[in-house]
C-alpha positions in Angstrom: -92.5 -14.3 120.7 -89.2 -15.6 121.0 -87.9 -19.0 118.9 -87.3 -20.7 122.6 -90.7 -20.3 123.7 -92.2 -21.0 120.4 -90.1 -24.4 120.6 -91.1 -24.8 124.4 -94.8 -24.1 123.6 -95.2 -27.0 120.5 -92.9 -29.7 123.0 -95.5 -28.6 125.4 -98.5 -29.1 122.9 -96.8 -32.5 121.7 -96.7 -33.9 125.1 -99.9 -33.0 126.1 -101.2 -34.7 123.0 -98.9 -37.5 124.1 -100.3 -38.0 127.6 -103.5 -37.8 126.1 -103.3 -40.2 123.7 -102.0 -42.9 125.8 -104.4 -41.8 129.0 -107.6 -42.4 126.4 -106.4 -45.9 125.5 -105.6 -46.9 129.3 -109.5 -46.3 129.9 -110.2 -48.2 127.2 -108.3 -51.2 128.4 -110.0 -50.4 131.7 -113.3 -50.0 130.8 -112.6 -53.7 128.6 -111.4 -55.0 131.7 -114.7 -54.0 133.8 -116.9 -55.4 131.1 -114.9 -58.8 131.6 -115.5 -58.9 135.0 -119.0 -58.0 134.6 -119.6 -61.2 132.3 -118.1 -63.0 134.6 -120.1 -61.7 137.7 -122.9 -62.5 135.7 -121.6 -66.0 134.8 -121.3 -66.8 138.1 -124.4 -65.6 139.4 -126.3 -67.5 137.0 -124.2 -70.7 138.3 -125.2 -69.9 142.1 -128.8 -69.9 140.6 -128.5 -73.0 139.0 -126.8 -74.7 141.9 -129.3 -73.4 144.2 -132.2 -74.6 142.1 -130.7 -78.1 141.9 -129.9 -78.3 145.8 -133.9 -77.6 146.0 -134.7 -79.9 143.5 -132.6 -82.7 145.1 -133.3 -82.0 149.0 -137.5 -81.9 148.3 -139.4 -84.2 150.4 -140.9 -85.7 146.9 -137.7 -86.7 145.8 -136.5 -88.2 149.0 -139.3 -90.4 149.1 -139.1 -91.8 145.9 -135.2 -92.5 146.2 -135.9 -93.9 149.9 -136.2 -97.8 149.2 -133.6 -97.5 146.7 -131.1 -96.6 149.2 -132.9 -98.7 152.3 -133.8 -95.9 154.1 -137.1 -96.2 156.5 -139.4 -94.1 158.7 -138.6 -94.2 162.0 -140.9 -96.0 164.4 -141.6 -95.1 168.3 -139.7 -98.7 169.1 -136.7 -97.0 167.5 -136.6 -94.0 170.1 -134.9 -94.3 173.3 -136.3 -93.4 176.3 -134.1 -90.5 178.6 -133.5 -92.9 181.4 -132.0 -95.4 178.5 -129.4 -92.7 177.4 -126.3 -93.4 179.1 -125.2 -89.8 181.5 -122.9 -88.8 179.7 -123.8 -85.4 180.0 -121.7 -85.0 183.5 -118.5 -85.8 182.0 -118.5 -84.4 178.3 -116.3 -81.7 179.7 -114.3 -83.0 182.0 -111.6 -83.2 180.0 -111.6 -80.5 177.9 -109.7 -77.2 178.4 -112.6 -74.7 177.2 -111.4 -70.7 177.0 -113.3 -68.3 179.1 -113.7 -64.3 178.1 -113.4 -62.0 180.6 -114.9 -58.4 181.0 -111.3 -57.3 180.5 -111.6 -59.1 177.2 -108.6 -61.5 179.0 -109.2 -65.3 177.6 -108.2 -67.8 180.5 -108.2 -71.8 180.1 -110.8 -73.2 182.0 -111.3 -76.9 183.0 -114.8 -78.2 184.5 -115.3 -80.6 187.1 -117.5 -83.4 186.4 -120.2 -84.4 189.0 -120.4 -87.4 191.0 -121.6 -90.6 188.9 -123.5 -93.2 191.1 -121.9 -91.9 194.6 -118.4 -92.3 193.1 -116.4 -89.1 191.4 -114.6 -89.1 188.3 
């Protein structure tokens, strides 16, 4: 073996051990890195919990009753209700003037305005 390829042969062996060296530690940063984000997925799934548990907590009928008279709240009675001939007909004109966007087939999205029915024998 010749002195060039002994000298090529340990350059080779020292950057080998090189790479090596700093491609162990970069998984080890990695690998840190994961277990931080684990804790935090963790953390945070615990909050979710927690949040969830106190939306239940707060939202059960129980509770609502019990907090009722403090914030004036009462049941509703059947004088309260209207009737459907009491509602105003509002229903005919809610869209009248609205552009709504239709889908066609084609997957083509054209504006669209409706026309309102007549109200008491005189149109919109």
């Amino acid at each position: 073996m010749t002195g060039r390829n002994l000298v090529f042969l340990v350059l080779l062996l020292l950057g080998t051990a090189w790479s090596t060296f700093h491609l162990k530690y970069a998984v080890v940063r990695l690998e840190r890195h994961a277990h931080g984000l684990e804790r935090e997925i963790a953390r945070t799934v615990d909050e979710i919990r927690t949040l969830e548990t106190d939306l239940a907590l707060r939202t059960h009928p129980d509770r609502i009753v019990a907090v009722a008279p403090k914030l004036d709240m009462v049941p509703v009675t059947v004088r309260q209700l209207a009737s459907a001939s009491a509602l105003p007909d509002h229903a005919r004109v809610a869209y009248a003037d609205r552009m709504l966007a239709v889908l066609l087939p084609s997957g083509a999205e054209v504006p669209a305005r409706l026309k309102p029915l007549a109200m008491g024998g005189l149109p919109r």
